[in-house]
N, CA, C and O atoms as a GROMACS GRO file, in nm:
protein
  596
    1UNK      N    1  10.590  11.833  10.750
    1UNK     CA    2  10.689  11.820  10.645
    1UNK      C    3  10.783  11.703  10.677
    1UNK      O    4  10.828  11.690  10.791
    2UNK      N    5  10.811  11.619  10.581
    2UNK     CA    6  10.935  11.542  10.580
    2UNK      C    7  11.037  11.587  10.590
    2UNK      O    8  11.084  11.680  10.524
    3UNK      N    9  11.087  11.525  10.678
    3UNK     CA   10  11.246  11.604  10.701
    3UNK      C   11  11.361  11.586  10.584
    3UNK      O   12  11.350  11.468  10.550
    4UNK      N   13  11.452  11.638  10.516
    4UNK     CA   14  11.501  11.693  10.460
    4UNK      C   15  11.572  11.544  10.409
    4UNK      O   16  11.561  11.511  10.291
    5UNK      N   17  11.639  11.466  10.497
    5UNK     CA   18  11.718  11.368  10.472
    5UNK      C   19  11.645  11.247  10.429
    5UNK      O   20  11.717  11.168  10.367
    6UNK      N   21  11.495  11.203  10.447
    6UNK     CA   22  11.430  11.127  10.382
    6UNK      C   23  11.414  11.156  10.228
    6UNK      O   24  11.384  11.059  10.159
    7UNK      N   25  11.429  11.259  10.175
    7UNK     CA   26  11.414  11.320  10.038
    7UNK      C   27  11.540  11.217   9.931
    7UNK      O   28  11.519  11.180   9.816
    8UNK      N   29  11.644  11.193  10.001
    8UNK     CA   30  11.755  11.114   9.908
    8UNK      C   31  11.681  10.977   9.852
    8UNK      O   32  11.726  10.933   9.746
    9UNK      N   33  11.592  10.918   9.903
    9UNK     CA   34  11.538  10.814   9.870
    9UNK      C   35  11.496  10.851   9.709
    9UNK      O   36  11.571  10.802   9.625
   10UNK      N   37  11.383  10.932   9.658
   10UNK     CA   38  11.317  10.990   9.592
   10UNK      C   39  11.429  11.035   9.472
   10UNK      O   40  11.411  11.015   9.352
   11UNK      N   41  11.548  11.098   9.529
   11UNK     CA   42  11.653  11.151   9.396
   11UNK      C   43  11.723  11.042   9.389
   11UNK      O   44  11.808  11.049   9.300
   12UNK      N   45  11.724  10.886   9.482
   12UNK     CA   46  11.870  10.805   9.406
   12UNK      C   47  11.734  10.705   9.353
   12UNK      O   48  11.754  10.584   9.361
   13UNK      N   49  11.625  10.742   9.309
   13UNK     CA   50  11.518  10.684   9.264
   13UNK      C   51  11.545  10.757   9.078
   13UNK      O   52  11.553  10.697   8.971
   14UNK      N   53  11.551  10.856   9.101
   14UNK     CA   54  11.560  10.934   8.916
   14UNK      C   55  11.643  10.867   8.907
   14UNK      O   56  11.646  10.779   8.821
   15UNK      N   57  11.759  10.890   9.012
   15UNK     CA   58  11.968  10.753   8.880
   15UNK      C   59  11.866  10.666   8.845
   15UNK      O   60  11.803  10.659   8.740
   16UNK      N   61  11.856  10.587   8.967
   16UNK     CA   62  11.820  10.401   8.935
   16UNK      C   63  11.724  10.449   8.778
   16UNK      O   64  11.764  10.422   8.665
   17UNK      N   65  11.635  10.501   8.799
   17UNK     CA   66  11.551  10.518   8.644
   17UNK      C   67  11.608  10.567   8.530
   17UNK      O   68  11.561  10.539   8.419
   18UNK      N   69  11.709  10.639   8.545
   18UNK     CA   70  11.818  10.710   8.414
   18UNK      C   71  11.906  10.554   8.383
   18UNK      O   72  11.902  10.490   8.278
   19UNK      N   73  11.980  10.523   8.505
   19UNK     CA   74  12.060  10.451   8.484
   19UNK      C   75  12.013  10.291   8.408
   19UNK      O   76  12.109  10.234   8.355
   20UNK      N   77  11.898  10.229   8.400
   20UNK     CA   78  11.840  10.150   8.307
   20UNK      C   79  11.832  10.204   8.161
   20UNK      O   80  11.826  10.124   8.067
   21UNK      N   81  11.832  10.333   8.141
   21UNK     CA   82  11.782  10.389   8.010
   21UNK      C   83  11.958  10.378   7.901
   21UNK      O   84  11.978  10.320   7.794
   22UNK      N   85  12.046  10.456   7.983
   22UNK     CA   86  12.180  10.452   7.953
   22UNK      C   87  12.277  10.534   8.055
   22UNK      O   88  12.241  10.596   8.155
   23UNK      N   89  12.356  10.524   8.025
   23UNK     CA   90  12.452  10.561   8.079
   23UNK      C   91  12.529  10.717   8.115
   23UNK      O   92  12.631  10.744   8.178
   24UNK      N   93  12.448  10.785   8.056
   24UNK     CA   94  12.435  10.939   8.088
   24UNK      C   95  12.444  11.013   8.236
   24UNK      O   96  12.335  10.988   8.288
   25UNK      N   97  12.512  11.081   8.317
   25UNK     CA   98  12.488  11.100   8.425
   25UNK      C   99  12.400  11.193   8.450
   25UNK      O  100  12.379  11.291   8.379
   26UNK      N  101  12.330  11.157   8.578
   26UNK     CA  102  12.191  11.224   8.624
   26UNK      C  103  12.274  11.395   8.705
   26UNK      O  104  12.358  11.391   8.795
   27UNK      N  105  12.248  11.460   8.672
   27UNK     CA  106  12.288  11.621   8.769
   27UNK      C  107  12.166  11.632   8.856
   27UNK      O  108  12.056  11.649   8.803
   28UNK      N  109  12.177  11.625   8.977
   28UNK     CA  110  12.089  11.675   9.086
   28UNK      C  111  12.154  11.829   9.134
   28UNK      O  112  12.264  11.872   9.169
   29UNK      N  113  12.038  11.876   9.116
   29UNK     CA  114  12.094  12.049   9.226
   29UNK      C  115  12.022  12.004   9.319
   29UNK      O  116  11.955  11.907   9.354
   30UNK      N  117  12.072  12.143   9.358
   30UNK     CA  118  12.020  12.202   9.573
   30UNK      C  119  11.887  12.160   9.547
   30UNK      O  120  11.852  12.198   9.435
   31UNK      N  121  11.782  12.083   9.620
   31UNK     CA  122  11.685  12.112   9.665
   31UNK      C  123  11.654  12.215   9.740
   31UNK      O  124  11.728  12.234   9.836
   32UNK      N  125  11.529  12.318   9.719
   32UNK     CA  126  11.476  12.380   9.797
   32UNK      C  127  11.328  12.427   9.811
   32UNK      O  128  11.257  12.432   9.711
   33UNK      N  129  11.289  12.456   9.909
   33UNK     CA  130  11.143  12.478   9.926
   33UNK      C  131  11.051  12.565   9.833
   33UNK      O  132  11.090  12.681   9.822
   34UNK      N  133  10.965  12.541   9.781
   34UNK     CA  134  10.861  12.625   9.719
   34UNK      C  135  10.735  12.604   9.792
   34UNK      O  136  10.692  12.494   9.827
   35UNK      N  137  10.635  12.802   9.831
   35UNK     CA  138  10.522  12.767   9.844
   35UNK      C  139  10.485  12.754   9.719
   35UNK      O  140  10.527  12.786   9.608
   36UNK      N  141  10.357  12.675   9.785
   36UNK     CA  142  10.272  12.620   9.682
   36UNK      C  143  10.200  12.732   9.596
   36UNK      O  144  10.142  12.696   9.493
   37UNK      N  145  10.199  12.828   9.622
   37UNK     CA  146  10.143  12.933   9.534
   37UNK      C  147  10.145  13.005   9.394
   37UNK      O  148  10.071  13.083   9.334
   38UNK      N  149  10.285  12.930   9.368
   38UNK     CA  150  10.317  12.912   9.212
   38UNK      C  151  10.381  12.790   9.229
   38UNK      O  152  10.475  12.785   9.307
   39UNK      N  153  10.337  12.669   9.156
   39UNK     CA  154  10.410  12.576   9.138
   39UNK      C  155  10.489  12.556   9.046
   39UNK      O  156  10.452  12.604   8.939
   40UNK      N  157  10.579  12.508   9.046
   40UNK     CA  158  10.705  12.446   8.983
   40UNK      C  159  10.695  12.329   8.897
   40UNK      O  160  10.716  12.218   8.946
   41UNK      N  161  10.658  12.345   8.748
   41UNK     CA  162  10.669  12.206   8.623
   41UNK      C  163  10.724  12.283   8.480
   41UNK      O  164  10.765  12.395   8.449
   42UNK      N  165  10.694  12.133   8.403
   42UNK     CA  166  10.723  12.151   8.323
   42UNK      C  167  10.633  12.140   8.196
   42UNK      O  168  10.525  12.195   8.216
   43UNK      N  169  10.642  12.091   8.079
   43UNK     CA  170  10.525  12.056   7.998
   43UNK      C  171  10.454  11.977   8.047
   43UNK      O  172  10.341  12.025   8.055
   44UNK      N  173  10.462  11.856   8.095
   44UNK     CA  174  10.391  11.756   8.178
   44UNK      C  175  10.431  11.688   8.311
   44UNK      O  176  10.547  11.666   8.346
   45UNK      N  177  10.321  11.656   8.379
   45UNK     CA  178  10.389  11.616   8.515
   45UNK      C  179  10.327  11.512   8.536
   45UNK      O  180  10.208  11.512   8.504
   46UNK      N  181  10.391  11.381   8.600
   46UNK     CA  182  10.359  11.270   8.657
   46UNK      C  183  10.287  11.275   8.792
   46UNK      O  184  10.374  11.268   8.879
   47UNK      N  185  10.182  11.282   8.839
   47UNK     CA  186  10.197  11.309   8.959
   47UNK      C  187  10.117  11.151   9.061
   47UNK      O  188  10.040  11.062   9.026
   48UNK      N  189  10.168  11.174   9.158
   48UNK     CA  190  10.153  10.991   9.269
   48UNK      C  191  10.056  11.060   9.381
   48UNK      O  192  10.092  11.175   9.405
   49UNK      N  193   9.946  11.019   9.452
   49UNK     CA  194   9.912  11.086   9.519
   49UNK      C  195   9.974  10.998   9.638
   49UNK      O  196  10.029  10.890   9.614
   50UNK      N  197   9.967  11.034   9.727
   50UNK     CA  198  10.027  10.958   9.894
   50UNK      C  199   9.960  10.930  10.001
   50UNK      O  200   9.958  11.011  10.094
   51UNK      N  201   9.892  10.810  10.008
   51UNK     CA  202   9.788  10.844  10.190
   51UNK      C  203   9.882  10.742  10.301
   51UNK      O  204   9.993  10.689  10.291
   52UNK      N  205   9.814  10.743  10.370
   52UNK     CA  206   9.816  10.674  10.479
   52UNK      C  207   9.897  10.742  10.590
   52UNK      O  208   9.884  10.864  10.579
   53UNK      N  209   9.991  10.700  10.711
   53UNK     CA  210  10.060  10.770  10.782
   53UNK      C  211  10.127  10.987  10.712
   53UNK      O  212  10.125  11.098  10.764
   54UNK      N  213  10.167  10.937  10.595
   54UNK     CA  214  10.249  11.019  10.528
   54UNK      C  215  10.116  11.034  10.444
   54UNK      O  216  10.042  10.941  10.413
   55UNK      N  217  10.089  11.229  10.396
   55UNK     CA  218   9.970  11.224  10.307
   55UNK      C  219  10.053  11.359  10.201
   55UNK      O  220  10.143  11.439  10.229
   56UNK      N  221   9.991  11.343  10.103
   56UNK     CA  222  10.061  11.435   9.992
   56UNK      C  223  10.086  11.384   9.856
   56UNK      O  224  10.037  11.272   9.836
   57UNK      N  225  10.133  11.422   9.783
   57UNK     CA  226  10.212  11.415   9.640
   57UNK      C  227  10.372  11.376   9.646
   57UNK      O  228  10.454  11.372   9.737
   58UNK      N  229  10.375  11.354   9.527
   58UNK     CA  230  10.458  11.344   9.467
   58UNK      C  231  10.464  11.354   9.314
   58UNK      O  232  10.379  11.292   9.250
   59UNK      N  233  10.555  11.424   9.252
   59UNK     CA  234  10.556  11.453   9.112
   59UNK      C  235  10.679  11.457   9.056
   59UNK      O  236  10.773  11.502   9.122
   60UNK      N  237  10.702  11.400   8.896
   60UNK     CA  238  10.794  11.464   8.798
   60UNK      C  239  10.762  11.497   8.696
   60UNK      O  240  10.670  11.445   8.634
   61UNK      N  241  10.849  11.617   8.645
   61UNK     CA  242  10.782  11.766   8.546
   61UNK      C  243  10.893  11.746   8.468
   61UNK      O  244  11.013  11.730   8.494
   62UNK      N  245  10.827  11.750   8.367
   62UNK     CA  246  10.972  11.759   8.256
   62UNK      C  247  10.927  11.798   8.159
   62UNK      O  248  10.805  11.789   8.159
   63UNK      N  249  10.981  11.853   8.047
   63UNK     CA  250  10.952  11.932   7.892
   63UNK      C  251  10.940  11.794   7.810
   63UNK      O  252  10.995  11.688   7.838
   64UNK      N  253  10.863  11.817   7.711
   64UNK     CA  254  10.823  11.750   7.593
   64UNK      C  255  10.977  11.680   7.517
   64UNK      O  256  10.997  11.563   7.484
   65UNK      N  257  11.049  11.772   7.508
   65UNK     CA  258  11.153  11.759   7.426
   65UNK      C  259  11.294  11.679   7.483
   65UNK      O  260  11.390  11.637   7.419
   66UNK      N  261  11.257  11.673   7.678
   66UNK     CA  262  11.321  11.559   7.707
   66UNK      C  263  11.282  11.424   7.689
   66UNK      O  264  11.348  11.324   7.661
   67UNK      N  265  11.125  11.447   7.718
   67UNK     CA  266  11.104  11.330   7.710
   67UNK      C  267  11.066  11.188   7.573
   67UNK      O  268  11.031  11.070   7.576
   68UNK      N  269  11.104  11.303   7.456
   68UNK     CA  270  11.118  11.267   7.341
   68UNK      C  271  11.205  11.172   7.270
   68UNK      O  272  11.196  11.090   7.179
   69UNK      N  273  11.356  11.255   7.409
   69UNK     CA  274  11.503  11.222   7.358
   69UNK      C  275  11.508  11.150   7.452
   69UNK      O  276  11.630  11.137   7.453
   70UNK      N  277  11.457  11.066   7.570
   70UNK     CA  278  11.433  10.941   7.680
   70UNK      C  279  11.338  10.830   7.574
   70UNK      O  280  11.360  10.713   7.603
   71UNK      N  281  11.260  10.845   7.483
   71UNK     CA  282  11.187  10.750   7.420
   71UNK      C  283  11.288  10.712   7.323
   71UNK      O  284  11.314  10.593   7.305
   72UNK      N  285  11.380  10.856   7.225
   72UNK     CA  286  11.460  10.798   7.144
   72UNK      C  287  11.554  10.709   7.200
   72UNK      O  288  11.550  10.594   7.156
   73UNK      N  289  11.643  10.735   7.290
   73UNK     CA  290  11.700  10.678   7.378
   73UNK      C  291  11.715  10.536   7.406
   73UNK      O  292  11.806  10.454   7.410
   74UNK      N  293  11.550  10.542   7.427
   74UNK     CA  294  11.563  10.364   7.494
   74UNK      C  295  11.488  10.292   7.349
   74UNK      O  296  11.426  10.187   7.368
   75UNK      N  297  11.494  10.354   7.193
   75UNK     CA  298  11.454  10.307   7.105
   75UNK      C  299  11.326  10.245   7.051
   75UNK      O  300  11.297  10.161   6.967
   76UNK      N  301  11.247  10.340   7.157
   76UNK     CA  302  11.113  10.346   7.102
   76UNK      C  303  11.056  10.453   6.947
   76UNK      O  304  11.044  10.575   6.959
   77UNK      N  305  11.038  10.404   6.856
   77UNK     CA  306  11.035  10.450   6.739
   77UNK      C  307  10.894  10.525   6.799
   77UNK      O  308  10.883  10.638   6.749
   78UNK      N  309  10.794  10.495   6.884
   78UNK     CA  310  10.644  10.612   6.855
   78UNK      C  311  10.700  10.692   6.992
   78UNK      O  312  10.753  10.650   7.094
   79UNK      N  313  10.651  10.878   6.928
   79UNK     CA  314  10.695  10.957   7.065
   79UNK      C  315  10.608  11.050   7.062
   79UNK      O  316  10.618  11.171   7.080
   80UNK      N  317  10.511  10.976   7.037
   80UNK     CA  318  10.336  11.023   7.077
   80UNK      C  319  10.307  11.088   7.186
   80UNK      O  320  10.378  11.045   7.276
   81UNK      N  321  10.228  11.184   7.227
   81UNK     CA  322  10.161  11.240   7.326
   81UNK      C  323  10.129  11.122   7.461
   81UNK      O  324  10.172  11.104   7.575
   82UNK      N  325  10.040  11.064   7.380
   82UNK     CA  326  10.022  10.885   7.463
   82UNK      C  327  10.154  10.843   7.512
   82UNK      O  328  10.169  10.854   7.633
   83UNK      N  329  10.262  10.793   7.440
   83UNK     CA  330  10.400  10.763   7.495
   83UNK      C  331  10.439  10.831   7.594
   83UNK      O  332  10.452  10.780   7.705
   84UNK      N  333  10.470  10.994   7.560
   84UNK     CA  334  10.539  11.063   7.657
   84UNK      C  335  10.477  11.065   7.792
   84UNK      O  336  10.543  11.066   7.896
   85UNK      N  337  10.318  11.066   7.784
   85UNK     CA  338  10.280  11.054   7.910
   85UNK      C  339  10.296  10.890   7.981
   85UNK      O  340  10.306  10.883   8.103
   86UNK      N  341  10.299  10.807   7.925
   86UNK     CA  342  10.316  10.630   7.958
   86UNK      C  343  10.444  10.624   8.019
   86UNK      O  344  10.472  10.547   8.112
   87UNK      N  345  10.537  10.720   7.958
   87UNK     CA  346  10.667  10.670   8.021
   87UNK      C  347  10.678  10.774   8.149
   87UNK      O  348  10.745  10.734   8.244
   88UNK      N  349  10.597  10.942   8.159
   88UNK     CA  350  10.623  11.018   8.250
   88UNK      C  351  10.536  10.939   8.386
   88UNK      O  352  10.580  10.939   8.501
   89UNK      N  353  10.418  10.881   8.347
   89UNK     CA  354  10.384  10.742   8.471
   89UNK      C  355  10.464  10.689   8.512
   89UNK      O  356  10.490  10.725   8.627
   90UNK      N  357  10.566  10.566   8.450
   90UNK     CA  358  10.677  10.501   8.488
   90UNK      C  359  10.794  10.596   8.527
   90UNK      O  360  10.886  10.530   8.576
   91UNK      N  361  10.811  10.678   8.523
   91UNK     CA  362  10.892  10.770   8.603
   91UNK      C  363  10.859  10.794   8.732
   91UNK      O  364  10.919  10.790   8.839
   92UNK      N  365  10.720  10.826   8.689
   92UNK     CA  366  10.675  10.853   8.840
   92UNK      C  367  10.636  10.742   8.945
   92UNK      O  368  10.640  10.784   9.060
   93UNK      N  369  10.610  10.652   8.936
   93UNK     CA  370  10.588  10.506   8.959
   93UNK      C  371  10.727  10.431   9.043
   93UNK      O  372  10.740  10.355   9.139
   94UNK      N  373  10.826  10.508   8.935
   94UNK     CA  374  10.954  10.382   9.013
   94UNK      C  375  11.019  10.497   9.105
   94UNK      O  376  11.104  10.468   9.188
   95UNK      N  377  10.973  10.632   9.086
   95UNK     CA  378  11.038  10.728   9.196
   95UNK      C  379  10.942  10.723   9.363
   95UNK      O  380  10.985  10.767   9.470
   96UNK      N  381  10.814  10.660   9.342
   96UNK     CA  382  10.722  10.655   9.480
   96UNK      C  383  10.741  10.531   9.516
   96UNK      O  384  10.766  10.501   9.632
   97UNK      N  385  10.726  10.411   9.384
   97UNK     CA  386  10.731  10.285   9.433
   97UNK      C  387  10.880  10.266   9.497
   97UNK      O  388  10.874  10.176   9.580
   98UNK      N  389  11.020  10.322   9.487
   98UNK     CA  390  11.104  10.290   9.567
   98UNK      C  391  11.102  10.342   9.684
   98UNK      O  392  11.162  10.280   9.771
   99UNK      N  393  11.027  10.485   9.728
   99UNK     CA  394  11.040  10.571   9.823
   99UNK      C  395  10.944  10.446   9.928
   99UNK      O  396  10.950  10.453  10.051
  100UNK      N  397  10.877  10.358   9.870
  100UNK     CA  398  10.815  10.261   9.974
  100UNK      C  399  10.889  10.162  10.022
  100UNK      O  400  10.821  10.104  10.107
  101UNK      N  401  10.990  10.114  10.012
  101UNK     CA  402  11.091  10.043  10.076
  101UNK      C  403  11.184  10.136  10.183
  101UNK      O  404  11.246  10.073  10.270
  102UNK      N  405  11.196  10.277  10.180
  102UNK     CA  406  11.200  10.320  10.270
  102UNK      C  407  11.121  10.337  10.411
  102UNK      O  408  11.153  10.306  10.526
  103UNK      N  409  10.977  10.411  10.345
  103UNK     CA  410  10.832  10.446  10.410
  103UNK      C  411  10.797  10.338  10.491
  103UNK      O  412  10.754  10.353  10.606
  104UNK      N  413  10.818  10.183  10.413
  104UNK     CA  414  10.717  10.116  10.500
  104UNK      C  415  10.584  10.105  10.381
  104UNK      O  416  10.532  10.172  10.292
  105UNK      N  417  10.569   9.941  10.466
  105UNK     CA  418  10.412   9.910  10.358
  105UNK      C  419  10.296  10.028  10.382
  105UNK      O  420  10.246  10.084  10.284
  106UNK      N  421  10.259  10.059  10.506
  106UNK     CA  422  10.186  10.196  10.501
  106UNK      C  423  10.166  10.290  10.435
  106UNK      O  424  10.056  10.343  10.421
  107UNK      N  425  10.298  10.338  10.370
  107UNK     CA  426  10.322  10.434  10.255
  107UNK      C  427  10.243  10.335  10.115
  107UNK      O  428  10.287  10.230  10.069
  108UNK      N  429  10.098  10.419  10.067
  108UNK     CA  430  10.021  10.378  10.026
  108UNK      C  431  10.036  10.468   9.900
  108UNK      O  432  10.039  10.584   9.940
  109UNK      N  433  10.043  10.463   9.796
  109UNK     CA  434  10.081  10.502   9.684
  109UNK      C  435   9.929  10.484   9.528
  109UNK      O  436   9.885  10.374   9.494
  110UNK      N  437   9.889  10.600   9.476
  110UNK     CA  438   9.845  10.557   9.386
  110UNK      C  439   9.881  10.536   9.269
  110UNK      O  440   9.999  10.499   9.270
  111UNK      N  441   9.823  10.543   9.127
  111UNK     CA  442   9.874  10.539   9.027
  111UNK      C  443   9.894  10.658   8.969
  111UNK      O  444   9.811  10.743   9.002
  112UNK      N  445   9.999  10.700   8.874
  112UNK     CA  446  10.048  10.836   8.841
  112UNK      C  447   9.891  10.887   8.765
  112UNK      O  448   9.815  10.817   8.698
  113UNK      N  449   9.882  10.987   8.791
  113UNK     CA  450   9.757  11.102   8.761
  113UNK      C  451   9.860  11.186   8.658
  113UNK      O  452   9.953  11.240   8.718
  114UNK      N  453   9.856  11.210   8.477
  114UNK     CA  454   9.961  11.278   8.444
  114UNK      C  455   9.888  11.388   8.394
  114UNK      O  456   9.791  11.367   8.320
  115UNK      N  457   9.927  11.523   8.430
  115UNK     CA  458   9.840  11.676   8.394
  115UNK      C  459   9.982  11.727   8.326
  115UNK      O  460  10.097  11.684   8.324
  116UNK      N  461   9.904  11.857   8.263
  116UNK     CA  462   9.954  11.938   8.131
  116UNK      C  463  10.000  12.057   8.246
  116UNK      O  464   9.944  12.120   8.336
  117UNK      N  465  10.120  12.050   8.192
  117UNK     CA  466  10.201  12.206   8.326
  117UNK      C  467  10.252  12.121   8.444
  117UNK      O  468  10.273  12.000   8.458
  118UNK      N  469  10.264  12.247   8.533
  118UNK     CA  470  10.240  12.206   8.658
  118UNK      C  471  10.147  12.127   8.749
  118UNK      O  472  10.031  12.158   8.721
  119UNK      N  473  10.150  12.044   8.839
  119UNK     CA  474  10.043  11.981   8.926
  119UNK      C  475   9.962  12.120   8.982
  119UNK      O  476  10.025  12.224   9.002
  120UNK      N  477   9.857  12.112   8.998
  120UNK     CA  478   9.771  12.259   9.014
  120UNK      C  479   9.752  12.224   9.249
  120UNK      O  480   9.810  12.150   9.328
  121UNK      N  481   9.641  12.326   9.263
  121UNK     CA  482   9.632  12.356   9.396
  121UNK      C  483   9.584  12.215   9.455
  121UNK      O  484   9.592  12.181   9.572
  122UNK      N  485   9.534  12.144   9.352
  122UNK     CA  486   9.455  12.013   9.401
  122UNK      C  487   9.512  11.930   9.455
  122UNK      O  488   9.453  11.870   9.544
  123UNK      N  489   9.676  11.887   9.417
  123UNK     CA  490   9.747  11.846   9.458
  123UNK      C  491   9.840  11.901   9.554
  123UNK      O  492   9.878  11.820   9.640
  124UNK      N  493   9.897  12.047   9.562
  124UNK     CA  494   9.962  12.069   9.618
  124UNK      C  495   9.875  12.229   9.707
  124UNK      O  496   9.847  12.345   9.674
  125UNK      N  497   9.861  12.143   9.828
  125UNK     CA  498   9.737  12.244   9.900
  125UNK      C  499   9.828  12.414   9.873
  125UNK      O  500   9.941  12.399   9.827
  126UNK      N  501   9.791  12.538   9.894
  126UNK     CA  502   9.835  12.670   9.896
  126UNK      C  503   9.884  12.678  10.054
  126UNK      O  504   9.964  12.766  10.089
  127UNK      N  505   9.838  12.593  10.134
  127UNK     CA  506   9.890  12.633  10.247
  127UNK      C  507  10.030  12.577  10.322
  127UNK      O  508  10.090  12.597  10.427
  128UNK      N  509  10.044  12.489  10.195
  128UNK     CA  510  10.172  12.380  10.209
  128UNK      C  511  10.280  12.452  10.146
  128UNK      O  512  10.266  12.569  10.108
  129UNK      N  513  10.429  12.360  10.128
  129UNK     CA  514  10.506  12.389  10.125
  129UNK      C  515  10.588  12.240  10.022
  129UNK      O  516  10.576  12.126  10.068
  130UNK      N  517  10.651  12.258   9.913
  130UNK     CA  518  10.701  12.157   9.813
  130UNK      C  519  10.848  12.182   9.850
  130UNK      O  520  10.910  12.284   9.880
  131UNK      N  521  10.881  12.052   9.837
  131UNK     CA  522  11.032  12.012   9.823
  131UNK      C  523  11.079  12.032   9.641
  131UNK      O  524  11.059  11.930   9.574
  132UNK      N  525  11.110  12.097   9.601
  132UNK     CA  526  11.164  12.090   9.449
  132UNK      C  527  11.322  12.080   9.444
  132UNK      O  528  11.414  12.131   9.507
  133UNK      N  529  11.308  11.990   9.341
  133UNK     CA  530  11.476  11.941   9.331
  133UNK      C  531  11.476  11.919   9.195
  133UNK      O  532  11.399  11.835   9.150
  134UNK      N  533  11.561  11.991   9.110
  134UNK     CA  534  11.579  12.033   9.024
  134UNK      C  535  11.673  11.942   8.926
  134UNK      O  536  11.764  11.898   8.996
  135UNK      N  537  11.687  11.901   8.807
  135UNK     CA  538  11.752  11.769   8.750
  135UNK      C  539  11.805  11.784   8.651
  135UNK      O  540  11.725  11.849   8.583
  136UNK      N  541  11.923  11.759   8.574
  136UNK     CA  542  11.971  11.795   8.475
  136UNK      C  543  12.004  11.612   8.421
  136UNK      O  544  12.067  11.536   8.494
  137UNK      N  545  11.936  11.560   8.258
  137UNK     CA  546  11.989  11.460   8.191
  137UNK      C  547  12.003  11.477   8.090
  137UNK      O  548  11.905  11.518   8.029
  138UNK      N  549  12.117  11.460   8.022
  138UNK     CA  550  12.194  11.535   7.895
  138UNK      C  551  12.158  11.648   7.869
  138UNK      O  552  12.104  11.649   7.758
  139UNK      N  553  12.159  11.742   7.913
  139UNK     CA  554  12.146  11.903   7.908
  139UNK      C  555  11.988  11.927   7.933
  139UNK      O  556  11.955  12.044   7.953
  140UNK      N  557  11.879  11.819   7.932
  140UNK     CA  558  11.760  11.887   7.975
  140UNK      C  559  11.738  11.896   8.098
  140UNK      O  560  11.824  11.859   8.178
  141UNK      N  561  11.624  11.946   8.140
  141UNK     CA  562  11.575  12.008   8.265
  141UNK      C  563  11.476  11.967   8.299
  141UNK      O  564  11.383  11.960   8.219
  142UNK      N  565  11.461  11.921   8.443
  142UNK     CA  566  11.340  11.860   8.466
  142UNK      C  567  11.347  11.871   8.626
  142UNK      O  568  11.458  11.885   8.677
  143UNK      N  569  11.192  11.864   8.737
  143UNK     CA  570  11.240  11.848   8.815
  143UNK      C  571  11.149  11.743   8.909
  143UNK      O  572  11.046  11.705   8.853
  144UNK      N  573  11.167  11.702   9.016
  144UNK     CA  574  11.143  11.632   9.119
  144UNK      C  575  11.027  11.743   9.228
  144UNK      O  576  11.080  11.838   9.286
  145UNK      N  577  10.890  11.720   9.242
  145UNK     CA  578  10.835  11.806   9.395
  145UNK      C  579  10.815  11.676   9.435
  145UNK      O  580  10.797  11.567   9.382
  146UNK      N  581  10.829  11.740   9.587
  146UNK     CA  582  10.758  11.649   9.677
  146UNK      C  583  10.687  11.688   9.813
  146UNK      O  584  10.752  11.714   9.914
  147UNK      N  585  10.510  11.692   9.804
  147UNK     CA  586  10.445  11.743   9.872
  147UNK      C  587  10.434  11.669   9.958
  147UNK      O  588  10.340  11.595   9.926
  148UNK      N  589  10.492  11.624  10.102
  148UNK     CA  590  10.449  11.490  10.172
  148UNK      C  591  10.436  11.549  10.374
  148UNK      O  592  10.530  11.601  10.435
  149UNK      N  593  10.311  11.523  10.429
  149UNK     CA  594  10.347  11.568  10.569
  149UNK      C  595  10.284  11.469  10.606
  149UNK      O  596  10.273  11.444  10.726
   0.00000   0.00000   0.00000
């Protein structure tokens, strides 16, 4: 497991991505551990897979209806199925691609994989253990896992 204090990288990764969109403040709660045995999403999830030194996931889960009011937002008139998942990629994208200026070029990153629900066992082994951090932007709900050892 990653230790607890590398995780800030990953949540001042959601501001930096809110904070381009507008000016709304991002609410972070407590992070805390989930086994993997019921996972933790939302309507759709972004998910990054992770190799090299550091191996695991990474994901963001959010409801349809935030990510509707993030397209209205930044004044995209189509808020298509296609869209919502294009932009839940770029969510997920600028939350791993910054966690690599921490990591190190090693930290090898793929391209967001986006599934319906939760990320399932494939991603997040049953014998592991998720970091979930939980997110509030203008009253919706969304959250942050992060499967990484």
């Amino acid at each position: 497991m990653v230790n607890v204090e590398k995780l800030g990288v990953f949540l001042s990764s959601i501001n930096a991505f809110f904070a381009q969109i507008d000016d709304a403040q991002v609410a972070i709660d407590t992070p805390y551990l989930n086994n993997n045995k019921s996972t933790i999403g939302y309507d759709y999830s972004g998910v990054i897979k992770i190799s090299g030194p550091l191996q695991g996931c990474v994901y963001v889960s959010a409801p349809t209806i935030m990510l509707r009011e993030i397209i209205k937002v930044m004044g995209e008139p189509d808020s298509s199925i296609t869209m919502m998942k294009d932009l839940l990629g770029e969510m997920a994208n600028t939350i791993s691609g910054n966690a690599r200026t921490e990591f190190g070029s090693e930290f090898i990153i793929s391209p967001p994989n986006i599934v319906e629900g939760a990320p399932s066992t494939s991603y997040l082994p049953k014998e592991r253990h998720s970091y979930i951090t939980p997110f509030t932007w203008r009253d919706y709900h969304a959250v942050i896992g992060i499967c990484i050892t």
